[in-house]
Every structure is written in C-alpha cells, then in structure tokens.
C-alpha positions in Angstrom: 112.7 -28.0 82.5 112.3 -31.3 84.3 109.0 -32.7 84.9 108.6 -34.5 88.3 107.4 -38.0 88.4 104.1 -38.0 89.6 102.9 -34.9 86.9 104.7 -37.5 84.0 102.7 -40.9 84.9 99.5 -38.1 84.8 100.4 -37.4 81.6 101.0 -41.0 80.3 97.3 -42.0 82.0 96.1 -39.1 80.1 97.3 -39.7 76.7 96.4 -43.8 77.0 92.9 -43.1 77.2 92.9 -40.1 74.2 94.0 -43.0 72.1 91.6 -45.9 73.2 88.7 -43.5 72.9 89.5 -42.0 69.5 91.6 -45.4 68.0 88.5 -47.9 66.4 91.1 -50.6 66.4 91.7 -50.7 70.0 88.1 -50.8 70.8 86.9 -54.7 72.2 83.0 -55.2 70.3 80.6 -55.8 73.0 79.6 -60.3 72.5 77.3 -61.2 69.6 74.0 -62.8 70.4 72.4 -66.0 69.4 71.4 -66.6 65.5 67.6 -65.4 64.3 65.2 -68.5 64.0 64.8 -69.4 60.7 61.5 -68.4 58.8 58.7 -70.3 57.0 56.4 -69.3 54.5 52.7 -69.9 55.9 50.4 -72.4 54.1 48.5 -69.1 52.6 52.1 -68.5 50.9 52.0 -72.1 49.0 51.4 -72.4 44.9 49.4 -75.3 44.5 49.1 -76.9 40.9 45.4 -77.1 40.1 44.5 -80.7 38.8 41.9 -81.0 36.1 38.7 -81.0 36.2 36.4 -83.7 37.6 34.6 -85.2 34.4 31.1 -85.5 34.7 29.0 -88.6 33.2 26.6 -87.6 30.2 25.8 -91.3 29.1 26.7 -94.7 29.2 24.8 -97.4 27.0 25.3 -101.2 26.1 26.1 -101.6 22.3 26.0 -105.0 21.8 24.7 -107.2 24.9 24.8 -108.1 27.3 26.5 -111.1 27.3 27.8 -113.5 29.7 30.5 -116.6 29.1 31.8 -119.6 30.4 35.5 -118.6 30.5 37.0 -115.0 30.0 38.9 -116.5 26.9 36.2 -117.4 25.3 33.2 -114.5 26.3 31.7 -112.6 23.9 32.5 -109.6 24.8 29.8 -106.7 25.5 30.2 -103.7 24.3 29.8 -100.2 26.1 29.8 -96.9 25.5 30.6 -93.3 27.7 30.0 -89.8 27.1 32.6 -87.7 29.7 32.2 -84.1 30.2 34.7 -81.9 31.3 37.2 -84.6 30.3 40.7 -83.8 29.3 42.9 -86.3 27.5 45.6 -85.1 27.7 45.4 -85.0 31.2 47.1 -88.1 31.6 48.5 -89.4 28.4 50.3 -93.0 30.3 46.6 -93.5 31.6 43.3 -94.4 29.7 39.5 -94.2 31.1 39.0 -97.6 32.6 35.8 -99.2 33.3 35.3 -101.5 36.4 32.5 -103.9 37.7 33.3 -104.8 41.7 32.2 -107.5 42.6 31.2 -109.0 38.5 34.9 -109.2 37.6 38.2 -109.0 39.1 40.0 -106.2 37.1 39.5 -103.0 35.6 39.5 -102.6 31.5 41.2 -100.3 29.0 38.8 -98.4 26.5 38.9 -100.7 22.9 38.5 -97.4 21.3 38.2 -93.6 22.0 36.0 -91.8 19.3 36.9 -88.3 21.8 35.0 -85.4 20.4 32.6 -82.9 22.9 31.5 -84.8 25.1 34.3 -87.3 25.5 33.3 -90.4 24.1 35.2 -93.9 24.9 33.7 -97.4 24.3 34.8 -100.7 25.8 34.6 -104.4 24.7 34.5 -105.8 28.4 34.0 -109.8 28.7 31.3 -110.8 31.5 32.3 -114.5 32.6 31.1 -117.1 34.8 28.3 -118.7 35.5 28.0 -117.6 39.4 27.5 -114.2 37.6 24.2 -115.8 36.1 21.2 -112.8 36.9 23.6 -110.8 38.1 23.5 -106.9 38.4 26.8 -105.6 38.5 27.6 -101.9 39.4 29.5 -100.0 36.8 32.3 -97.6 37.7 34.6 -94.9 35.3 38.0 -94.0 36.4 38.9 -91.0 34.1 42.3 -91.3 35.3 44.9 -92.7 37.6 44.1 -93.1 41.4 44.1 -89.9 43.3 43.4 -87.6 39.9 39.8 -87.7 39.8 37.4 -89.9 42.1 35.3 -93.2 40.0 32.6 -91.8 38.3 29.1 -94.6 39.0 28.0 -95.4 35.7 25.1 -97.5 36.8 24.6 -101.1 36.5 24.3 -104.0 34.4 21.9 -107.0 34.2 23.6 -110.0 33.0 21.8 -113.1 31.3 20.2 -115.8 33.5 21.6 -119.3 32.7 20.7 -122.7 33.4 22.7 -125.8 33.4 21.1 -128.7 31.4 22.4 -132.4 32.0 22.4 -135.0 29.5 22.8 -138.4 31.9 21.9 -140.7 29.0 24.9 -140.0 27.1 24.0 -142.8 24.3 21.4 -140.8 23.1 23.5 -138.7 21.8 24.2 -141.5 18.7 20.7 -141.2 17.6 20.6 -137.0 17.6 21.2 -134.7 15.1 22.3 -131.2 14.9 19.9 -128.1 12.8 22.9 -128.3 10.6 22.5 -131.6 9.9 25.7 -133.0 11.8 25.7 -136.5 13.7 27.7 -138.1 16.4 29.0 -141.7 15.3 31.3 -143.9 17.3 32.9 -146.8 16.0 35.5 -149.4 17.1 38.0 -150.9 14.8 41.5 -153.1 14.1 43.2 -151.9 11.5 40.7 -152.4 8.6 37.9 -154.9 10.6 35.3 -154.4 13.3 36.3 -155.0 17.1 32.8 -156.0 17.9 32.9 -159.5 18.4 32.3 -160.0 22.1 33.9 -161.6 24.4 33.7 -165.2 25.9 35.8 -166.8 29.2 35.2 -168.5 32.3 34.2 -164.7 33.7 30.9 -164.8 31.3 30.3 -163.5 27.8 30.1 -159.9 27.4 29.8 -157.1 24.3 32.9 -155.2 23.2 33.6 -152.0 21.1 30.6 -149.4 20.9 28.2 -150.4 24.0 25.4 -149.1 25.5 26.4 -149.3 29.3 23.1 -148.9 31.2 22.1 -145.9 29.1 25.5 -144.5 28.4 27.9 -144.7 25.5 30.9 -146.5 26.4 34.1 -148.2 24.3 34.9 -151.9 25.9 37.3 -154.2 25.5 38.6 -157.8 27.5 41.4 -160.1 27.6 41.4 -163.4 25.7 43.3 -166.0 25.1 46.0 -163.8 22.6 46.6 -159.6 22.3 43.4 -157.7 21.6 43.8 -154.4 20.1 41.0 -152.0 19.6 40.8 -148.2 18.0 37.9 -146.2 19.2 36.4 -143.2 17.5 33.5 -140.5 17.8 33.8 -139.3 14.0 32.6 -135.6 14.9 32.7 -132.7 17.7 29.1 -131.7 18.4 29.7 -127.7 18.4 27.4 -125.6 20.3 25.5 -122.2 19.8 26.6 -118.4 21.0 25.1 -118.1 24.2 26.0 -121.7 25.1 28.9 -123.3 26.6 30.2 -127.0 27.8 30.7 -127.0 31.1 31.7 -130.4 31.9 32.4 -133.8 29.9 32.6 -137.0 32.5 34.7 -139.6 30.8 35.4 -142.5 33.0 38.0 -144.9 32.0 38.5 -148.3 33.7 41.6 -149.9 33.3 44.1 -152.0 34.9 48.0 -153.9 34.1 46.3 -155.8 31.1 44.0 -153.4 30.2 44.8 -150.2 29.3 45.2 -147.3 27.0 47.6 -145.2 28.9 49.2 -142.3 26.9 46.9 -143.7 23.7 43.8 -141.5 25.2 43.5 -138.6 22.7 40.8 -136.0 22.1 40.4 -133.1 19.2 39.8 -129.8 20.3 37.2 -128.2 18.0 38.2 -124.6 18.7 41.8 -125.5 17.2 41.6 -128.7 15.9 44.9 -129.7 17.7 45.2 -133.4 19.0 45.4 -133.1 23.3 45.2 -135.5 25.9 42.2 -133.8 28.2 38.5 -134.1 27.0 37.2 -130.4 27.8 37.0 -127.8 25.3 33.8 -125.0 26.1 33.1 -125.1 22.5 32.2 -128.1 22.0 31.8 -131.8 23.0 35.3 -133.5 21.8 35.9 -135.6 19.4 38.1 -138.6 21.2 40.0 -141.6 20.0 41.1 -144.5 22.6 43.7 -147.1 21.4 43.3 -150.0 24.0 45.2 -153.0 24.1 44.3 -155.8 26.7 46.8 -158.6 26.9 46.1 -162.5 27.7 46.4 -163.0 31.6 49.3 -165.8 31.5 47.9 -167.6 34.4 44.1 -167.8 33.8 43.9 -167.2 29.4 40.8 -169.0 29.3 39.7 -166.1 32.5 38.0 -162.4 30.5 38.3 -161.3 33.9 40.3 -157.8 32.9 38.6 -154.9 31.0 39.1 -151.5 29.4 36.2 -149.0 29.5 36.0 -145.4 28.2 32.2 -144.2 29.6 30.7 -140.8 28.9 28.4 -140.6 32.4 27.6 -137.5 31.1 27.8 -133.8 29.5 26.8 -130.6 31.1 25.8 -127.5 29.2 25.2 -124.1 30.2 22.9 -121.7 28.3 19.3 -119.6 28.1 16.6 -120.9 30.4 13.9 -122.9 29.6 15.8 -124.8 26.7 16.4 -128.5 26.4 19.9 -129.9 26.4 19.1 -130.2 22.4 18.8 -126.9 22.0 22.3 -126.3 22.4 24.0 -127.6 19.2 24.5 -125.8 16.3 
C-alpha cells in the first residue's frame, strides 16, 4: 500500500515528539539560578572560654619597713605580704602576681616568694628609692596576672620615711670627730718616708703645704719651688654610715694647672668593695682618697711659688631621719 506524502511527514511529526516527551536525554533543563548566600552562626551560637576568676584581696601588710634609699642598688628593701582569694596559680604559669607603686617607682615587681596555701599568699621584697619619695604615700596595686586576665587589684598605700639632708660645710672638722665605734678620719701628706709639710716660700709669698685648713675646710696643697716637689696625700679611713642613712654628695675641688697637677694620680677607695676608682662617691660612705701631686719648677720665674695643687673637700651631704645632726650618721 503506498502512503501519500502529506499522511507520511504527519507521521514523522508525530513520532518526533513521542520520543522528546518520553526520551529524559533529549530533554533541555530549564537555567540554574544564583548560589544561596552563605550562612553565619549568630553571636548566641559562639563558645566562649571562661577566664578565671577575679581574685579578691584578703590582706596585705608590711613585714619589715618601710624603708626608703638613696639608690635602688643599694635600698633596703621592704618587705610585703598578700593574701589572694579566688586565685589560681596555675592560671598563668609564664606570669607571677606583681606588685606596683605608680607614681613611687617606675616598674612593677616579681613576688621574692609564694608561700600559696588558701588564701593565696605571696610576699615581695620591693626597694623604695629616692629621696623625692621622702613622706611619700604611694598607692599599692596587685596584678594577679598578665594584662587583660584579671583587672589590678588596690592594695592600699604606703607611707614612706621622711628624710632630711644634713650639710657638713666645715669639712675640717671632720679630723677632730670620732665614730660610736671608735673610728677616726686622719689625713696626712708624705714623700716617700718624710713629711711634705714644709711650706712654701717665693717671691708670690710664703704659704702652708700638705694637710691645711683652707678657711674651715680640709684641703691637700702643694707649690712649685725652685726643684720637683712630689707629695702623697692620704685620708687613712672611710667614715661608713648607718642603715637608714646615705651620702648623697662629696664636693672635692681640685685646683691644678701645667705645673701643678695630679692628673690620672687622683684615686679614691670605695668602702662598699674596697676597689681602687677614680670618682669620689660611694652612698656608703665618705671615701677614702689618695692624691699623688707633682708641681714642677717654673723655668722662667723658679724663685716665683706662683703655681699650686689643691684637693678641697667644700663639703659632704647626707641624707637620713629628721631631726639628727650630721654626727649622727656614722656608724
């Protein structure tokens, strides 16, 4: 039977869209749309790590003190001790309870010691110093632990001694002083085994050499003659003071010129160490000094004592209680 051309392309039409209806892989998916937005947990949905637990302050007390030096080297130190509650030390083990004083010293302080136990107790040696702290009441402060932990913990405050500066202006005094322990200042002036103590006499006057007593003050002297003069001076002791005071100042004032001179021979002994140095200052203790002067004959002029070497002590100031004399200070 033959099938006309028009009922044929019916059937093909037909049978194309049977296929594309029931055939998946002939199907075209319909455009896919823009991605979700991502999603955040809320802050209600956050695990936060608790910190521990703000110590409270159950004491705080001065052992020994209070005590106030000269220089933080050589402060007694005063001692302090805290009770913490509700402190944990394991908390922070790279960080110790550190005690502060704005304003009375510059840094904070580790504990010297932590006896622990229930309360928490820690102790401090902490070393007041200078005298512009004199009177003053310094606030206390605790840090239990590293900056943002835990906030300072106000501890109070400290009074620290009163001190008064005592002057001695008429150093030579000193020769004819001597300490509770029995100790006295001697100065001498020497060449080799003999006295340098002879005066001397030029066309510039006659004047006293070696130990003199310049207008009140002790001084070592020496002129130019007609040959070399060579002179050793000597204070035979330090003059050591007590706890509680401290030299503040020791005003030696040497004249000297070409001919006249000592320079590198100046020497002192520090008392805290007993080592030889060139400075004069030691908070211990008024030095013990040695001058090796050597004034040589002025070529043009030798009959002329014109040049002169002089070591003067213009004075001494000590720090310590008030209402003492500058006597009271030596041991």
């Amino acid at each position: 039977m033959k099938i006309s051309p028009g009922i044929r392309a019916f059937l093909l039409t037909l049978c194309a869209s049977v296929f594309l209806v029931s055939g998946g892989v002939a199907q075209i998916q319909p455009p896919k749309g823009p991605p979700p937005p991502p999603t955040f947990k809320g802050p209600g949905t956050t695990l936060k790590v608790p910190g521990p637990k703000v110590p409270r302050l159950v004491s705080f007390r001065i052992i020994d003190g209070p005590f106030l030096g000269f220089e933080v080297m050589s402060a007694r130190p005063t001692k302090i001790e805290a009770e913490l509650a509700d402190f944990d030390p394991k908390a922070d083990t790279f960080f110790r309870p550190s005690l502060w004083a704005p304003g009375c010293f510059p840094n904070g302080l580790g504990p010297s010691s932590e006896p622990g136990g229930s309360p928490y107790k820690v102790r401090w040696d902490f070393p007041f110093f200078g005298i512009e702290n004199s009177g003053k009441r310094c606030p206390m402060e605790i840090h239990p632990y590293r900056e943002g932990m835990a906030p300072p913990i106000a501890a109070g405050e400290i009074r620290l001694p009163s001190l008064e500066t005592y002057t001695i202006t008429h150093t030579w005094d000193l020769l004819n002083f001597t300490t509770p322990s029995g100790k006295k200042l001697t100065a001498s002036a020497s060449k080799g085994p003999l006295p340098c103590e002879l005066g001397s006499v030029g066309t510039a006057g006659t004047f006293s050499t070696g130990v003199v007593n310049d207008n009140g003050d002790l001084s070592f002297q020496l002129r130019n003659g007609f040959l070399q003069e060579d002179c050793r001076f000597e204070m035979s002791t330090a003059l050591v003071v007590k706890p509680g005071w401290f030299v503040k100042k020791v005003d030696w004032q040497i004249t000297s010129d070409s001919l006249c001179n000592a320079f590198n021979r100046e020497f002192g002994t520090q008392a805290s160490s007993g080592q030889t140095v060139t400075f004069f200052f030691d908070s211990t203790a008024v030095f013990q000094v040695r001058f090796e002067a050597t004034c040589m004959p002025d070529e043009s002029h030798r009959e002329k004592n014109s040049h002169l070497y002089k070591a003067r002590l213009a004075s001494i100031e000590l720090v310590g209680p008030p209402g003492q004399k500058w006597q009271d200070a030596f041991k």
